[in-house]
C-alpha positions in Angstrom: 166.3 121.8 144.6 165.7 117.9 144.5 166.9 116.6 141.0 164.3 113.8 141.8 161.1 113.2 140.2 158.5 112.8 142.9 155.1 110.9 141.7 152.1 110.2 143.6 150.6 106.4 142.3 147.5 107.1 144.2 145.8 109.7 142.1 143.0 111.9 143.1 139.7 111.4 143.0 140.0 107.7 143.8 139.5 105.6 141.1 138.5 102.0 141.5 141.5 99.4 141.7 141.6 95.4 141.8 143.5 94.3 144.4 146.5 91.1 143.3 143.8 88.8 144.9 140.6 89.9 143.2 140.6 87.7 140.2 141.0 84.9 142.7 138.0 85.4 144.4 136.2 86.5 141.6 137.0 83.3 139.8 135.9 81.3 143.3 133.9 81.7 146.0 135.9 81.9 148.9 135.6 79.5 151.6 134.1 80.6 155.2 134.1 77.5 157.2 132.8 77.7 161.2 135.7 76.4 163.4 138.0 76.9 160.8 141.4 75.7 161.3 143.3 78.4 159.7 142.5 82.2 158.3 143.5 84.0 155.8 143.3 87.5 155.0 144.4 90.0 151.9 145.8 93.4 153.5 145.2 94.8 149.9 146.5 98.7 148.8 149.1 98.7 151.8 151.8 101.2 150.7 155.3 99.7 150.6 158.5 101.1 150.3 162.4 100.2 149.9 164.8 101.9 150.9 168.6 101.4 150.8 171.3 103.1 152.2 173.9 103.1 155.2 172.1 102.5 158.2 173.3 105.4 160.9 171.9 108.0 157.8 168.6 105.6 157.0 167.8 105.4 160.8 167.7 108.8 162.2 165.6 109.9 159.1 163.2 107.3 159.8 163.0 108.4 163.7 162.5 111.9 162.9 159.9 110.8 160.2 158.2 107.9 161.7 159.0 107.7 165.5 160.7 104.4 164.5 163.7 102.6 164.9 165.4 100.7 161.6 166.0 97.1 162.5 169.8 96.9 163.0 169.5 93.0 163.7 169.0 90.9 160.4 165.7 89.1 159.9 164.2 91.3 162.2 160.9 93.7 162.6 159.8 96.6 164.1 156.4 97.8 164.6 154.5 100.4 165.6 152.2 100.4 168.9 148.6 100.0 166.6 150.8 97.0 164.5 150.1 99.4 161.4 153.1 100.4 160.4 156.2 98.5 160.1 159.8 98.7 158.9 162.2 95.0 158.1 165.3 93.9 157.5 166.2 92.4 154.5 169.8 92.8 154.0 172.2 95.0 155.2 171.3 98.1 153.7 167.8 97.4 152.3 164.8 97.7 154.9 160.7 97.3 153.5 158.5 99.7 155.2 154.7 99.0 155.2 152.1 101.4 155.7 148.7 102.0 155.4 147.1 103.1 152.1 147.9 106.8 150.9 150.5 107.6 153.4 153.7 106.5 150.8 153.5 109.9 148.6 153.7 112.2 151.7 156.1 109.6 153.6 158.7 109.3 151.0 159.3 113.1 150.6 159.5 113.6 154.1 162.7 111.0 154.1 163.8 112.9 151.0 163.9 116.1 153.2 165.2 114.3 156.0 168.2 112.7 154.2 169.2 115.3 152.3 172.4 115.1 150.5 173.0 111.4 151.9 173.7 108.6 149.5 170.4 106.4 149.3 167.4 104.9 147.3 163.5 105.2 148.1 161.4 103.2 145.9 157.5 102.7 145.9 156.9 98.7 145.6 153.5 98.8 146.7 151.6 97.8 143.0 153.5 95.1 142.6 153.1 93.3 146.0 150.5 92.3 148.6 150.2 90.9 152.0 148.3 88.1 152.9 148.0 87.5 156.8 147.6 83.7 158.0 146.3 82.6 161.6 144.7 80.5 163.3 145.4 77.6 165.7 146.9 75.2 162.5 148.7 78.1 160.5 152.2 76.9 161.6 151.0 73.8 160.3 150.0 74.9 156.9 153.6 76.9 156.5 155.4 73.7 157.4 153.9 72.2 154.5 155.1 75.3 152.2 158.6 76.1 153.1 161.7 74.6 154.4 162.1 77.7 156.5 161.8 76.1 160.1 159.0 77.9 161.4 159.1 76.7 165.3 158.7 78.8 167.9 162.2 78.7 169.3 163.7 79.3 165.3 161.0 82.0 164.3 159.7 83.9 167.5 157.4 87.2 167.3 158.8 89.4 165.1 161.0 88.1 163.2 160.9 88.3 159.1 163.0 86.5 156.8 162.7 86.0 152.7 161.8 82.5 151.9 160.7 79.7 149.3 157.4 79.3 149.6 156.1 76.2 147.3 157.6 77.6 144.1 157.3 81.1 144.8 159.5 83.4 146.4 157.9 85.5 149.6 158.6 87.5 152.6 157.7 85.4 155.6 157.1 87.3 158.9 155.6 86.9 162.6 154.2 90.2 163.9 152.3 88.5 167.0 152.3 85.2 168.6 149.5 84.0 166.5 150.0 86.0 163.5 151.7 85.5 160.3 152.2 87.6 157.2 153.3 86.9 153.5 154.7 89.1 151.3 153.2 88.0 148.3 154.7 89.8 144.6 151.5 90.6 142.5 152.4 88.1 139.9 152.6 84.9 142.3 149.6 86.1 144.7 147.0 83.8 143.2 149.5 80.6 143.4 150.5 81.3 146.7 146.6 81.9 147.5 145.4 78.8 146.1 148.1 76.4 147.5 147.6 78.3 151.3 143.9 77.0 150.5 145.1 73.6 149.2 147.4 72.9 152.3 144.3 74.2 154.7 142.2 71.9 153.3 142.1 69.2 155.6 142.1 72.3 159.0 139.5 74.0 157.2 140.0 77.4 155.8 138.3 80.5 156.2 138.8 83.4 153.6 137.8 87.0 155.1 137.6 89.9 153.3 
């Protein structure tokens, strides 16, 4: 019998929810310019998880569970074939998985089951961070303006993920596809990092969707 307390945060009968970005565009408009230079977008009420662990133990629990491989590499990211779910690297025995809404509960007992007896963590992040994707033909442009982080081509190709300053903030940085990039924004930061990706797409031209 597991001597862990399994909760569910997404509780039946689907109650409304804000997502970290909503007061943002509540309090403003958000801009949709044509021929914008740069887009962003809020992936809001993705489920996200941390686990921690040895890596030989974590790995074949996650390919039984999710027919994917744990990124052995650091700073790296694996995704699935529909881009939905991923797993990253983020130190040597700490990965974030990412998938879509409502799939954590049932996901995270699964690995339980999986891992049995092994020596790990599991823990449900997902209220208290948000993804914001950025593209468009300037977006490497606007991220040079926001971190040190050398964001080229040839230092940060397709997936690849790393944890970074961004302006004053602290985010997970990563490139899922060529013209793709995705913060990983904590709740409490979301609107900052929001309003200074609009600020440094000002002169590109910046298109919010939603």
């Amino acid at each position: 019998m597991s001597e862990v307390r399994e909760f569910d945060t997404r509780p039946a009968g689907h109650p409304s929810a804000e997502s970290p970005l909503a007061w943002s565009f509540h309090r403003q408009t958000p801009p949709r310019e044509a021929n914008a230079g740069v887009a962003l977008r809020e992936h809001a009420f993705l489920d996200h998880l941390i686990l921690r662990g040895g890596a030989i133990v974590l790995d074949e629990a996650v390919r039984e569970v999710l027919g994917l491989a744990l990124p052995a590499r650091p700073n790296t990211l694996t995704l699935d074939d529909g881009g939905e779910r991923s797993i990253q690297w983020l130190s040597p025995d700490e990965w974030l998985v990412i998938v879509p809404a409502g799939e954590a509960f049932a996901l995270e007992r699964r690995l339980r089951q999986a891992l049995g007896q092994a020596h790990f963590s599991i823990v449900n992040v997902g209220g208290g961070q948000t993804l914001v994707e950025l593209s468009g033909p300037q977006a490497r442009e606007v991220l040079m303006k926001s971190t040190t982080y050398d964001v080229h081509p040839q230092a940060f190709p397709v997936g690849k993920g790393v944890s970074v300053v961004f302006a004053k903030a602290s985010v997970v940085l990563r490139r899922p596809r060529e013209d793709v990039w995705e913060l990983v924004v904590r709740r409490s930061f979301a609107d900052y990092c929001y309003r200074w990706l609009l600020d440094a797409a000002e002169e590109f031209g910046a298109s919010v969707e939603r």
